[in-house]
C-alpha positions in Angstrom: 83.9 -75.2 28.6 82.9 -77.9 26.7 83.4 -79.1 23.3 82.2 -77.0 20.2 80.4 -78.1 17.4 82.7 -77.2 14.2 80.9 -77.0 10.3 82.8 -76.9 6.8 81.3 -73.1 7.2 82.7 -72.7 10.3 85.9 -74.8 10.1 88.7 -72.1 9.2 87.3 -69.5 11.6 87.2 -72.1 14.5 90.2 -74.4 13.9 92.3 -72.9 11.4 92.4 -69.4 13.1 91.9 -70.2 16.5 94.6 -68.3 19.5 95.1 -71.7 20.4 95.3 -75.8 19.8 92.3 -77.4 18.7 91.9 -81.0 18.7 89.1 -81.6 16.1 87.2 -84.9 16.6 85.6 -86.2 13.1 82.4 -88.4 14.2 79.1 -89.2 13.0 76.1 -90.5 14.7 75.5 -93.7 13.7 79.6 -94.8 14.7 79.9 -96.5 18.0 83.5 -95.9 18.7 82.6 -92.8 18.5 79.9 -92.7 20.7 82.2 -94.4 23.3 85.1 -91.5 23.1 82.4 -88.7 23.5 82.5 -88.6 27.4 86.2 -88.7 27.6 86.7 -85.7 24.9 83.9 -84.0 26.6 86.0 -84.3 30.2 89.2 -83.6 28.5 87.5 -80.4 27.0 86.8 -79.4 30.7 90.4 -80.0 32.1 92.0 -78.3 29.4 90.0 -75.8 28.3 92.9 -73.0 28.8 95.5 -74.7 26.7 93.1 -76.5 23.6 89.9 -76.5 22.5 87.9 -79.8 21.8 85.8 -79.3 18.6 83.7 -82.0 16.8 83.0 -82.3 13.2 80.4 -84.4 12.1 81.2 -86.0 8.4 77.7 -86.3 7.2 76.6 -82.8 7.6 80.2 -81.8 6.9 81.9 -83.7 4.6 84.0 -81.1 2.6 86.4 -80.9 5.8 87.0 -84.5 6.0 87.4 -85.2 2.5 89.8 -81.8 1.9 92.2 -83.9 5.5 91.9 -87.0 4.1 89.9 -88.7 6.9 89.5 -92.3 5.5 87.8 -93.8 9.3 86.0 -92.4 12.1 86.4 -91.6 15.0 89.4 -89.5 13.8 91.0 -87.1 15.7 93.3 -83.8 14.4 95.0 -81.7 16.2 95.5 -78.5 14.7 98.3 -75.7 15.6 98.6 -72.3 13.9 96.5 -73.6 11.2 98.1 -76.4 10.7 97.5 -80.1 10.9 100.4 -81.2 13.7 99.1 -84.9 14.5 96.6 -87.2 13.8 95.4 -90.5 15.4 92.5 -92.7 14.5 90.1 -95.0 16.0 88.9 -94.8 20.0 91.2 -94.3 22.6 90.2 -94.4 26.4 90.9 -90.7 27.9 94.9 -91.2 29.5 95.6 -92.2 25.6 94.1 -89.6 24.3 96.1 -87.0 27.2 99.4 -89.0 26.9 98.8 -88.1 23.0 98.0 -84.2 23.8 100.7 -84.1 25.9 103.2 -85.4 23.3 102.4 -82.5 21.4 102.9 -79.7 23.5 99.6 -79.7 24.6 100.6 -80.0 28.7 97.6 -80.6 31.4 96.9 -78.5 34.3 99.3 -80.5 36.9 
């Protein structure tokens, strides 16, 4: 499974009342970090597809979402549990970061 495209319309059905973890990435087109993190969430979103979904948001044709979490920079990434914002980390990270980060949060990869 791959990632899934979230919308300020579609935001509390996917991420707030999702079975599951979602990692929600906040990106926009023209932002070259977060170009440069797309192939790593995109793999990530393959590995662990059982234990969290990896959704993208992006802030121009969504920017209720990202103004309502406070997201000040892109790329931003949330992680959301039960509805809830759990953890947050901004900027690009190469793919083990972004794991290591997961997995600090309960979020465990297939071993």
């Amino acid at each position: 499974m791959s990632t899934v495209t979230v919308t300020d319309e579609t935001f509390e059905q996917d991420v707030l009342k999702a079975g599951k973890p979602v990692l929600v990435d906040f990106w926009a087109e023209w932002c070259g970090p977060c170009k440069q993190i797309a192939p790593a969430l995109e793999q990530i979103a393959e590995e662990l597809h059982d234990q969290v979904t990896i959704a993208k948001l992006n802030i121009e044709d969504s920017p209720t979402t990202p103004s309502r979490y406070g997201v000040r920079g892109i790329p931003t990434m949330m992680l959301f549990k039960d509805g809830q914002m759990a953890s947050m980390k901004v900027g690009a990270m190469p793919k083990q970061k972004i794991l290591e980060w997961l997995s600090e949060t309960g979020v465990k990869a297939p071993a």
